[in-house]
N, C-alpha and C positions, 0 to 999 in steps of 0.2 A: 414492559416486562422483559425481562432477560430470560434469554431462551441458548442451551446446549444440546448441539446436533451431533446425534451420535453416526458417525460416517459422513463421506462427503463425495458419494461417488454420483450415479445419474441421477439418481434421489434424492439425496443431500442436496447439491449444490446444484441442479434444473429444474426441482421442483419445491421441497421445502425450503431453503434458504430463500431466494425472491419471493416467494409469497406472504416468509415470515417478515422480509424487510419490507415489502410494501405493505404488511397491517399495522408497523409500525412496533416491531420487539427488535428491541436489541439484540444481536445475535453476537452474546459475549464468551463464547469456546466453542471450538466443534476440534472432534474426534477423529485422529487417521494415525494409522502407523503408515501410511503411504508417501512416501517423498516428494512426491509429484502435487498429490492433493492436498498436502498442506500445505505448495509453495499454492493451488488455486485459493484454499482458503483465505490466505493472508493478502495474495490479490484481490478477492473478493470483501472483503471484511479487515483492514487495516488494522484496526486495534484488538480485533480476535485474539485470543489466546488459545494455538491449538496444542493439543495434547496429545500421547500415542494413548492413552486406555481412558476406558470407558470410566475405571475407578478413580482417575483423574480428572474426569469430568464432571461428575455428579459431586466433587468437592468442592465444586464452584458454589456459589451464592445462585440458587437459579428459581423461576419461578416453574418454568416447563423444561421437559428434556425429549426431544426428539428423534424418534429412533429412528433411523435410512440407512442403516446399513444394512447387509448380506441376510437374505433370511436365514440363515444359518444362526446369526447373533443374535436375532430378536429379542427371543428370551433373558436371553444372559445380559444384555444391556439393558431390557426395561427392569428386570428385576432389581439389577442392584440401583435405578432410578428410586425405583419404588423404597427399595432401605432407607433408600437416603430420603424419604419423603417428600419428594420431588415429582408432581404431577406429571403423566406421559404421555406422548402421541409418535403412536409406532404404522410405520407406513406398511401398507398391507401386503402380505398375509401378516396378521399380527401373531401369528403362530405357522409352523410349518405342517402340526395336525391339530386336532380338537383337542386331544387332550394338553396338547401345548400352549394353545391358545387358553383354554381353561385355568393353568397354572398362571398366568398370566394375569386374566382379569380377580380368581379368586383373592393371590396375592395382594392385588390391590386391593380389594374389598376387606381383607384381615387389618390390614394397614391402614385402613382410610384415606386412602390416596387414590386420586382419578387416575383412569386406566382410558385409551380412546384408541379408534383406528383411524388410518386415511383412506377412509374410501371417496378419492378427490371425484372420482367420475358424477357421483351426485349432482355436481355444479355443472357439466360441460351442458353447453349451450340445448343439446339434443334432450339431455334428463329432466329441462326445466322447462323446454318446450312439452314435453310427453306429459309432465305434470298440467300443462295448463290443459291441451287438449281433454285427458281423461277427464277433467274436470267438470269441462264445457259439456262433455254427454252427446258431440259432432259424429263421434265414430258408433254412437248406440251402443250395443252390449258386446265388450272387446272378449274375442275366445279364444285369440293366438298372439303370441309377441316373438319374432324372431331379432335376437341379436347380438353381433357379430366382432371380432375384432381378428380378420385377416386379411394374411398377408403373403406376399410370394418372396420368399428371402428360402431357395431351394439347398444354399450350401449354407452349411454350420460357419458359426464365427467363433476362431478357436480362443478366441479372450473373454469372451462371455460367460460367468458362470453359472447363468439361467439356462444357458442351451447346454450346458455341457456337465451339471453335476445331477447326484442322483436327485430323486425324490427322498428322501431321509436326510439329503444335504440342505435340500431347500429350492433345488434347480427346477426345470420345467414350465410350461404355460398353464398350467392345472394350477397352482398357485403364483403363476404370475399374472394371469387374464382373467381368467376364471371368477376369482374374488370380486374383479368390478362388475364381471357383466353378470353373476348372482346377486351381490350389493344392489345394484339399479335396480335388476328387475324386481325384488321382494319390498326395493322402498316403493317402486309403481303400484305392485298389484297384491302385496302382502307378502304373509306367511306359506310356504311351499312344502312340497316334499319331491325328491328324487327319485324322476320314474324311469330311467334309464340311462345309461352313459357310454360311451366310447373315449378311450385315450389311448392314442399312441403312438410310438417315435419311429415318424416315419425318415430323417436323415443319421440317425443312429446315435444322435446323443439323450439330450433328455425329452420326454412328451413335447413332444409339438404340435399336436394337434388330437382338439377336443370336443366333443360335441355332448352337452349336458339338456335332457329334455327334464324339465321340473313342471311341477301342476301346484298353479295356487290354492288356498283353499275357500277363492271365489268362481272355482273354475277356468281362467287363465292358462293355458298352458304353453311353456315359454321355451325357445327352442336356439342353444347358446353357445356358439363357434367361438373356439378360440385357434386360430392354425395360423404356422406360417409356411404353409405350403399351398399353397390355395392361388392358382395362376388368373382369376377370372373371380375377384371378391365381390361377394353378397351385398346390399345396401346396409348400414353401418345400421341404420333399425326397421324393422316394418312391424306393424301393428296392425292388424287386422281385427274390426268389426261389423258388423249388422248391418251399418250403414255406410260403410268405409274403412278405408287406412289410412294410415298412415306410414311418409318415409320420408325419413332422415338417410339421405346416402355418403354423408362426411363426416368424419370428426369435426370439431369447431379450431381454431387456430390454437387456441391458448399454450398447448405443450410445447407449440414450435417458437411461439411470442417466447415464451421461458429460454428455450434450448438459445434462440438468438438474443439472448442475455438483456430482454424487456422485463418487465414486471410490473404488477398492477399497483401504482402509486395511489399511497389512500388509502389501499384496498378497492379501488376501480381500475378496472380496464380504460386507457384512454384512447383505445383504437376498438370498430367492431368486432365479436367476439360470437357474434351469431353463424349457426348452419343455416344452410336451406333446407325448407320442412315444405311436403306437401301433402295436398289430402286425395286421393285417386277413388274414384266412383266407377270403378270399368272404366270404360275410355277417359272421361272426363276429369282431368287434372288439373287441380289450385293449389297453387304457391301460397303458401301463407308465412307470415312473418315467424321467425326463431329468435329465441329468449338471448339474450347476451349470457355465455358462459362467464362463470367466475368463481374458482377457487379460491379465492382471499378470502371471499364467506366462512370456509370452512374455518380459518385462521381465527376470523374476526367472532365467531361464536365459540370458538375456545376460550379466546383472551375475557371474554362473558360470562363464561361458563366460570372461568379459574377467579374470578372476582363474584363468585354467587348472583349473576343479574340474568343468568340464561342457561337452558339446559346443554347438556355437551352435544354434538351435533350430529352423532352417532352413538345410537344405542347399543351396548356389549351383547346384546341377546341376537342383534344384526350379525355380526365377528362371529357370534359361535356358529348361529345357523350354516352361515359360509362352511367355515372350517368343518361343518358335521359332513354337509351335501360332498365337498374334495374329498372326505375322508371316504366316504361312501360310494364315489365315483371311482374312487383307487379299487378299492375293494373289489366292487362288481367286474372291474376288469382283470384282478386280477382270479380269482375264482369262475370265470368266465361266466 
């Protein structure tokens, strides 16, 4: 399948590019008005053809178009995807609010063209571990889930424009973080609602720090740090029930496999890609095995889905949930 990536900056070219070239799509144009990134594209992908616009790209021959660039562009680049009828997968937030996000999937739906997001954290090794455990019924009747993604990075970094634009630009960890650790927890434990939030920017650019409590409507209530001010980080999950917990206290490698320019050939990992998972009973602590992470899945059930043999691997009513609970967590903060 030939595939056009829209941007080619930490997203574009560490995460969606090796994933898309180890599922096996040709990655025949990607997008940059940036001098730098299109001398990496061209190193990366030889017979690319990069382009400076978006509306350059979508005039390719393509089967999918992949949006990574700035959330600020989401829209504006899946839509004109969408004219061109051109199936899409926009890396998340697939909107920068709900009703953004909504313009978005509707579009497609008027159109008849697939609309999708990357919520990649579903694969990492800890999400696929949490699935098998809930499954097994080891922890009894689970009533809490805490999880986390921080960090201690106390000074702003002035080239980033996550830490440094507003919220209506698209900057912040409320739609940078936020998305995967509500993504995870509602594929674990369902459907939720927003029972209280805190955000705010504590080195004086954008949110940096977030704490969103949601309540399933199994009872689950799930409690979800995003910061990177945090000197002394939380375990990366804990799940507590009836009969135990569980903890996951790493990420799995995969991001860093990418960053150091590996990638899943196949669509498999050829080195381990497992965390360590244990189950704690008050004192008593067991190690148990962790699932091998792998975002290629996510690739590999698109390229399924865009040929009618598989569902898309993200449901849009997932996207919106998200984007409503951010919407809603802005709110309450700022109405105090």
């Amino acid at each position: 399948m030939r595939v056009g990536i829209a941007g080619y900056g930490l997203a574009g070219r560490y995460f969606h590019a090796p994933l898309l070239k180890g599922c096996g799509y040709e990655v025949a144009a990607i997008q940059t008005s940036n001098a730098e990134r299109a001398g990496h594209a061209e190193l990366d992908f030889p017979n690319v053809d990069v382009v400076a616009t978006t509306e350059e790209l979508v005039a390719h021959k393509l089967d999918l178009v992949v949006v990574a660039s700035a959330n600020i562009a989401h829209a504006h680049d899946a839509l004109l995807a969408i004219k061109a009828g051109i199936p899409v997968v926009v890396d998340k937030p697939m909107g920068r609010t709900l009703a953004e996000t909504k313009s978005i999937i509707d579009a497609g739906l008027s159109a008849n063209v697939p609309v999708s997001t990357f919520f990649n954290r579903r694969w990492d090794s800890d999400a696929l571990t949490i699935k098998r455990v809930i499954a097994s019924g080891e922890l009894g009747v689970i009533h809490r889930m805490d999880s986390r993604f921080e960090r201690f990075r106390p000074d702003l970094n002035p080239t980033s424009w996550r830490e440094n634009m507003n919220a209506a630009d698209g900057g912040g960890q409320l739609l940078d973080l936020q998305p995967h650790l509500i993504s995870t927890a509602i594929d674990w434990f369902g459907a939720a609602t927003l029972v209280t939030a805190s955000v705010r920017a504590l080195r004086g650019g954008a949110d940096d720090d977030s704490l969103l409590v949601i309540k399933h409507l199994n009872g689950v209530i799930s409690y979800l740090s995003a910061s990177a001010v945090v000197g002394a980080p939380g375990p990366r999950i804990r799940i507590l029930g009836t009969k135990g917990a569980l903890v996951i206290n790493d990420l799995d490698p995969q991001e860093e496999l990418l960053r150091n320019g590996m990638y899943p050939k196949g669509g498999t990992w050829n080195v381990p890609t497992a965390s360590r998972a244990f189950i704690h009973r008050g004192n008593d602590v067991e190690e148990i095995a962790g699932e091998n992470g792998n975002y290629a899945l996510f690739y590999s059930a698109v390229a399924g889905a865009i040929t009618g043999s598989s569902p898309w691997p993200i449901d849009n009513k997932d996207a919106l949930l998200v984007a409503q609970m951010i919407d809603q967590a802005r709110l309450m903060n700022e109405h105090g």
